[in-house]
C-alpha atoms as one frame of an Amber mdcrd trajectory, in Angstrom:
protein
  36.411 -28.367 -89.058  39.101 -30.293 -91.097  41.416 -29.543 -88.286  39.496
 -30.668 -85.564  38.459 -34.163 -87.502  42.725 -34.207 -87.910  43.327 -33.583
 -84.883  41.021 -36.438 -83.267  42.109 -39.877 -81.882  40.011 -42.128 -83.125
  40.485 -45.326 -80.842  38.886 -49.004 -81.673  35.576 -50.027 -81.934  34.945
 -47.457 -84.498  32.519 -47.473 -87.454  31.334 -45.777 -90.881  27.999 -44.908
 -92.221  27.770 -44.651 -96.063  24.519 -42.836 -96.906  22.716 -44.037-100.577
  19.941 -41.533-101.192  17.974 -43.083-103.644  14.530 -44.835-103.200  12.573
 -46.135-106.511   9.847 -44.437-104.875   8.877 -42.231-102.146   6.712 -44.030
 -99.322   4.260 -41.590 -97.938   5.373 -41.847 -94.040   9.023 -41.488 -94.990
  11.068 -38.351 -93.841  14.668 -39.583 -94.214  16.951 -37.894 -96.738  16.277
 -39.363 -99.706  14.904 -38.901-103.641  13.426 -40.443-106.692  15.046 -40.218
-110.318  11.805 -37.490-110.867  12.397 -35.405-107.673  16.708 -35.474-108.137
  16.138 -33.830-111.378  18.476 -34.184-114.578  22.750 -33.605-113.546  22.438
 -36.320-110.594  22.639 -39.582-111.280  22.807 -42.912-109.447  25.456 -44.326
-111.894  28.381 -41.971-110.707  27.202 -41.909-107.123  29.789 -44.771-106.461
  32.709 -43.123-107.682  31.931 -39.947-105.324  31.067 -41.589-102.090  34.730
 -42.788-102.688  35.874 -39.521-103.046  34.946 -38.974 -99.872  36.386 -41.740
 -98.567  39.988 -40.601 -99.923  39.022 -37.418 -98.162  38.072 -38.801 -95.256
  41.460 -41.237 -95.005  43.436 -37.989 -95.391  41.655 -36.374 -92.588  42.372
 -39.273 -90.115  45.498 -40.595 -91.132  46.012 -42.601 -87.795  42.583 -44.081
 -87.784  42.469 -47.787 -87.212  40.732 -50.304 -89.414  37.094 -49.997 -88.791
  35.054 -52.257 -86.933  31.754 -51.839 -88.586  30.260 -50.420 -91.509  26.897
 -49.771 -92.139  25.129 -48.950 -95.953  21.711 -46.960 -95.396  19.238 -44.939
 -96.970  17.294 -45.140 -98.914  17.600 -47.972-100.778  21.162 -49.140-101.392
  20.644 -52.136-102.878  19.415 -49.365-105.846  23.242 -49.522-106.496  23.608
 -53.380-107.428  25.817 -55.512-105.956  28.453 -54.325-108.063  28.357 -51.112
-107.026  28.138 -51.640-103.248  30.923 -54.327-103.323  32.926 -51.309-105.385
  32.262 -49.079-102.629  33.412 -51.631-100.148  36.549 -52.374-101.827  37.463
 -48.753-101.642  36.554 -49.014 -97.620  39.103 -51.593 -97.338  41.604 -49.909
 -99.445  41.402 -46.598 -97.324  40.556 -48.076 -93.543  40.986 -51.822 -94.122
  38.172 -53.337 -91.910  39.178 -54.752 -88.563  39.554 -59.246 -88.295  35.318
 -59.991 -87.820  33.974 -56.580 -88.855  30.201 -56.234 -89.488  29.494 -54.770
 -92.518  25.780 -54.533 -93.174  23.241 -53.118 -96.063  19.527 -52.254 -95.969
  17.786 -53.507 -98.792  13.822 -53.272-100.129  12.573 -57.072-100.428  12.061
 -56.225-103.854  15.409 -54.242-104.632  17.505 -57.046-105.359  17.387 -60.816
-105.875  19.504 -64.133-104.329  22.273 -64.191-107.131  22.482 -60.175-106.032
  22.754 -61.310-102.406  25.581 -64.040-103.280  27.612 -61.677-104.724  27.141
 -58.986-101.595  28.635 -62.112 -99.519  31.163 -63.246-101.226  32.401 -59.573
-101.617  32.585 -58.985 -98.042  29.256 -57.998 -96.707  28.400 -60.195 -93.248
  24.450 -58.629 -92.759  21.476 -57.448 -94.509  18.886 -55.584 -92.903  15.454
 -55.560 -94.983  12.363 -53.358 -94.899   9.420 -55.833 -94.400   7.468 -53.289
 -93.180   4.289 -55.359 -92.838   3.080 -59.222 -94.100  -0.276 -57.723 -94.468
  -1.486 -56.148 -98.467  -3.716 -53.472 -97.150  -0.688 -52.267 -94.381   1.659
 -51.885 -97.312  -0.974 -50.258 -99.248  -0.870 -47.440 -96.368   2.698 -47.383
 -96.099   3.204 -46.938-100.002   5.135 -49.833 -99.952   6.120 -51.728-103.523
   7.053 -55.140-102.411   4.418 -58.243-101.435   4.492 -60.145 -98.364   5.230
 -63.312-100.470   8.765 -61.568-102.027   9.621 -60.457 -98.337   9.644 -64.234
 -97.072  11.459 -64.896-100.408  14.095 -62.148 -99.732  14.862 -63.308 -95.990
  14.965 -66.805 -96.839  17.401 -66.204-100.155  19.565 -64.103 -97.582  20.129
 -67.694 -95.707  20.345 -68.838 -98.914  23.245 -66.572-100.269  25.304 -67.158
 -97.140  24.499 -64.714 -94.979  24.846 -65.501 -90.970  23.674 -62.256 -89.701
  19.382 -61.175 -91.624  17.214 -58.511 -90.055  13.617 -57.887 -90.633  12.251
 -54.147 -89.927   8.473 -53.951 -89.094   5.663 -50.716 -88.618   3.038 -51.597
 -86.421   0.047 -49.350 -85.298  -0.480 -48.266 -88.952  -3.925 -47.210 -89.348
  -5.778 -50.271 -90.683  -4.051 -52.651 -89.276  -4.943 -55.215 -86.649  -3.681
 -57.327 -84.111  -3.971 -60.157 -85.978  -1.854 -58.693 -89.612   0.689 -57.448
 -86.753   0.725 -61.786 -85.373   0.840 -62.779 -88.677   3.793 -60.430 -89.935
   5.928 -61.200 -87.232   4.942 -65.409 -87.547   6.093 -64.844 -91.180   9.407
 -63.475 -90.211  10.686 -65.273 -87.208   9.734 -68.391 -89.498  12.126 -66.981
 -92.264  15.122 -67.246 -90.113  16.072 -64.250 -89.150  18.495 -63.652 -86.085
  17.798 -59.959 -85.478  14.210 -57.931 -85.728  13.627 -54.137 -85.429   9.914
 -52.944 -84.997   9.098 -49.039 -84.635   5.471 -47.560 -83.942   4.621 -45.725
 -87.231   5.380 -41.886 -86.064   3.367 -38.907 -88.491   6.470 -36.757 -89.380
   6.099 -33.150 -90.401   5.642 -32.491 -94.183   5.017 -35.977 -95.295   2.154
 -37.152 -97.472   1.063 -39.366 -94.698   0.915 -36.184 -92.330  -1.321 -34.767
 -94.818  -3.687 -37.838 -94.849  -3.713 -37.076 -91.274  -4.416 -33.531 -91.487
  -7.133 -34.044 -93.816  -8.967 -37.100 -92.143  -7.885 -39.227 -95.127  -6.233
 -41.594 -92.408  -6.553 -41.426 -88.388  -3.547 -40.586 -86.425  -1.954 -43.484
 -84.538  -3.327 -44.193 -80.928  -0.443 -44.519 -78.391  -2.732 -47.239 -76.792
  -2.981 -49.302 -79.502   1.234 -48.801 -80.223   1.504 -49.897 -76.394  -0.340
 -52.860 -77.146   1.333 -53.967 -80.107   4.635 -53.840 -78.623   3.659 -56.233
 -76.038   2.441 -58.778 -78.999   5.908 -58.040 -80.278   8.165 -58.779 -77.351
   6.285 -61.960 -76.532   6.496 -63.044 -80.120  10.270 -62.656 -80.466  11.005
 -63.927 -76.848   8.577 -67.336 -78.161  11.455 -66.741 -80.894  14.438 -67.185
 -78.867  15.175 -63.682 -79.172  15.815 -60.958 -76.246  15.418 -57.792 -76.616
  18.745 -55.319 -76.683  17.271 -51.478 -77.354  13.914 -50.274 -76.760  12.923
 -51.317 -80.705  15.357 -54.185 -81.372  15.695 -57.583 -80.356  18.279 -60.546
 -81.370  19.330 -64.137 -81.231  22.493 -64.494 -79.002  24.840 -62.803 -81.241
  22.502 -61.373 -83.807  23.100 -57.732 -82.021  23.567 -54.941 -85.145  26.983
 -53.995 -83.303  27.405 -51.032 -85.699  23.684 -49.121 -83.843  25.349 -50.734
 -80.025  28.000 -47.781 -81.093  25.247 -45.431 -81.587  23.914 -45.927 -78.074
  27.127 -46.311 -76.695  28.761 -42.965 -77.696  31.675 -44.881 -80.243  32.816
 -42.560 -82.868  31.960 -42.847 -86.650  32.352 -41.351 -89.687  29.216 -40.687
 -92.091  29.505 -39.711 -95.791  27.132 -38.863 -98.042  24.774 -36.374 -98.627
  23.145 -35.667 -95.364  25.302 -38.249 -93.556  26.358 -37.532 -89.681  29.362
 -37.984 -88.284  30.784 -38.121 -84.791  34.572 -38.312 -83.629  35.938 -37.186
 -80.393  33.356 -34.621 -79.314  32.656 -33.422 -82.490  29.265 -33.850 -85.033
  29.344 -32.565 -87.591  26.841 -33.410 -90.929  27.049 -32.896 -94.613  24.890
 -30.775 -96.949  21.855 -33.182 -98.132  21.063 -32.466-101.508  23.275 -35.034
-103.337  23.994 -32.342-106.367  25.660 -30.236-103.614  26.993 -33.242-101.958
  29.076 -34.506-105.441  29.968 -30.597-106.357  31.568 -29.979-102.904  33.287
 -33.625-103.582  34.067 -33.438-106.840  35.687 -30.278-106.061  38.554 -32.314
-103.526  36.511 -30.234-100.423  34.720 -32.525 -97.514  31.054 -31.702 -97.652
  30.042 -30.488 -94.335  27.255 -28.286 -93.419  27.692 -27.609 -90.148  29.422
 -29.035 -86.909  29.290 -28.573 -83.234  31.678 -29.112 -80.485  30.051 -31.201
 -77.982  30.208 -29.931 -74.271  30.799 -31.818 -71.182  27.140 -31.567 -70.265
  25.826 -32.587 -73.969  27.651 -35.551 -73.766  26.311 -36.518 -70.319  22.917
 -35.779 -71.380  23.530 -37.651 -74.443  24.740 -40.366 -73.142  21.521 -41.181
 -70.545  19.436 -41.064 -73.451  20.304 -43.104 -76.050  22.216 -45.611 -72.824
  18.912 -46.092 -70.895  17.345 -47.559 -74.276  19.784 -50.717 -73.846  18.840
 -53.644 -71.767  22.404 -53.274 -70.168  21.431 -49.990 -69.166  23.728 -47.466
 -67.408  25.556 -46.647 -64.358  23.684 -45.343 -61.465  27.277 -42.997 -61.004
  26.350 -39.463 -61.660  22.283 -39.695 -61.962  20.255 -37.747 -59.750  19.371
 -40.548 -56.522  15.997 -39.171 -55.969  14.847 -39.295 -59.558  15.903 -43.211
 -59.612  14.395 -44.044 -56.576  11.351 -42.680 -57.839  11.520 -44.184 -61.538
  12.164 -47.653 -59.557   9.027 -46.913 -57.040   6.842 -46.284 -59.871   8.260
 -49.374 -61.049   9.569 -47.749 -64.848  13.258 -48.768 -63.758  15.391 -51.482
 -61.942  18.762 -51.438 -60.741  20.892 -54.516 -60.623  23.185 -55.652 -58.130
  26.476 -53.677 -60.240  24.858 -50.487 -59.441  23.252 -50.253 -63.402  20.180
 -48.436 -63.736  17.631 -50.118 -66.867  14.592 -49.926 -68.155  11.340 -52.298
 -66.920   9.005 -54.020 -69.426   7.098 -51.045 -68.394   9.791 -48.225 -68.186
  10.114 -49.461 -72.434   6.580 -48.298 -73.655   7.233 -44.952 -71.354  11.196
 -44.476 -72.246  11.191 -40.744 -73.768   9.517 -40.269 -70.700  12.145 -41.809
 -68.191  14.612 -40.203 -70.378  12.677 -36.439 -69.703  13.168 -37.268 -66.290
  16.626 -38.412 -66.042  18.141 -35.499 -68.125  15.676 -32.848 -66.505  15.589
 -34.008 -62.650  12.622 -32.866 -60.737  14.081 -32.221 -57.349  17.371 -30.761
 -56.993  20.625 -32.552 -57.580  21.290 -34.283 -54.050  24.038 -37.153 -53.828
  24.391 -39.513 -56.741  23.185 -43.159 -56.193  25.129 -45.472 -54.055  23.982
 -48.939 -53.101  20.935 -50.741 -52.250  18.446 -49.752 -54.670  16.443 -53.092
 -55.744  13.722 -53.292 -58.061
């Protein structure tokens, strides 16, 4: 694995994902890969987790000695603001010292409204970060209620606005809608409380019941009712109106921006750029290869402490993954993709049934309809119904 990662040319735009696995509590929908101080145990704690995601940093420099300063960086988790300011700009500094960060970098942080405060902020700015990205969740009591959520609508205004505030150009707000219990009204009133805060960027996902969480057993046991795709459908249009009233457009399926206000580090998601990801259960992707680390973060800092990288597993990506790949997570952008290469009859259907357009430059992209039914286009595109005739030339219109 260490040989492949060597052996890789890592070419600008590239990015890194530092994973912080630590949450002050666990919210009941949540499946990501993170822990509380009670479920961690004694022998891991939060106060040395700095020093070994550097460690793998220095690891990770002497894998890809040719690597050019990165264009993006991105802190998730988890909560990473759970490290203080200190410790992220720490982290940070050790970035620059291994990678060095290319001239206008992003470099962004999630943070809970209620994990960190405006003189915490200031110091995130001044020590290089250019973008925080908040979990607001909901503006309504009862929503957060559902979603186990710690924070009050009141300190998530407060946190956007101190954001401004601390100097920051670049603030995202992440909502839930179609929670159980909430209605189209707490879903008007979240996003009026937002777009009023100032933010330049907005990410809204339809609350999805994930396998072995405490909100799939509310489910299960008819605690809670399951969310109704018809009511997520809905919402979503209340959404895109509100953030177009906003000034905003909409850039992926779930995300929408001010001119500018793009998170450039997820574009290279879509896009197929390469990254690095450390920490525990961090994924990584460079020239055909993904590969991801063990999760538990006492396994993690062993395998680090011990001068090793930490990965799990890897897989060499073929031709046709990448192909695949690349229609899904492209066809989520407004910009779409090339019509080059797709299957001609399955467009000319998705545009018929009026779930696609394609623009004058021969790029294929989703319709204000095709968004609320994307897995779907994406099932077709990947998995074509008829068999592979000639690709698509010119002249398909929407």
């Amino acid at each position: 694995m260490s040989e492949l990662m060597t052996s890789a040319r890592v070419r600008a735009p590239w990015g890194l994902y530092l994973h912080v696995p630590y949450c002050a509590s666990r919210c009941g929908y949540c499946d990501f890969n993170t822990y509380t101080a009670e479920e961690l145990g004694p022998g891991v704690s939060r106060a040395t987790y700095a020093e070994t995601l550097i460690g793998e940093l220095r690891l990770a420099r002497r894998s890809l000695p040719d690597a050019p300063p990165l264009s993006t960086v991105f802190v998730g988790g988890g909560t990473p603001t759970l490290l203080g300011a200190a410790g992220l700009v720490r982290i940070l500094d050790a970035v620059r010292a291994e990678f060095g960060l290319a001239p206008g970098s992003e470099v962004t942080t999630e943070a809970n409204p209620d994990s960190i405060d405006q003189v915490g902020m200031a110091a995130l700015r001044r020590g290089g970060f250019t973008r925080m990205s908040f979990g607001v969740q909901s503006l309504a009591p009862h929503v957060l209620a559902a979603l186990d959520r710690t924070h009050t609508p009141g300190r998530s205004i407060d946190a956007l606005r101190e954001a401004r505030k601390a100097g920051f150009d670049h603030v995202s707000a992440d909502l839930i809608y179609a929670t159980p219990g909430e209605t189209e009204a707490d879903l008007a009133r979240s996003l009026d409380g937002v777009l009023d805060a100032g933010i330049d960027h907005l990410s809204a996902y339809s609350l999805i019941v994930e396998p072995g969480t405490r909100l799939a057993r509310q489910v299960a046991r008819g605690e809670l009712p399951a969310p109704d795709d018809d009511v997520a459908a809905d919402r979503y249009a209340i959404i895109d109106a509100a953030a177009r009233e906003g000034g905003m457009e909409w850039y992926e399926v779930s995300n929408w921006a001010l001119p500018g206000g793009e998170c450039r580090h997820n574009l290279g998601y879509w896009r197929g750029a390469n990254w690095w990801g450390a920490g525990p259960g961090a994924h990584g992707h460079l020239g055909g290869v993904r590969w991801w680390n063990v999760k538990h973060p006492a396994s993690y800092a062993a395998r680090i402490d011990a001068g090793e990288l930490a990965v799990d597993s890897w897989e060499q990506l073929t031709a046709d993954d990448v192909r695949v790949e690349d229609i899904m997570l492209r066809i989520r952008l407004r910009e779409g993709l090339p019509t080059a290469g797709l299957d001609a009859g399955v467009v000319a259907d998705l545009v018929a049934e009026g779930l696609c357009q394609v623009d004058p430059s021969e790029r294929v992209s989703l319709t204000p309809g095709g968004r609320l039914l994307a897995d779907l286009v994406v099932r077709r595109l990947t998995t074509p119904s008829r068999s592979q005739g000639p690709t698509v030339g010119v002249g398909l219109q929407a």
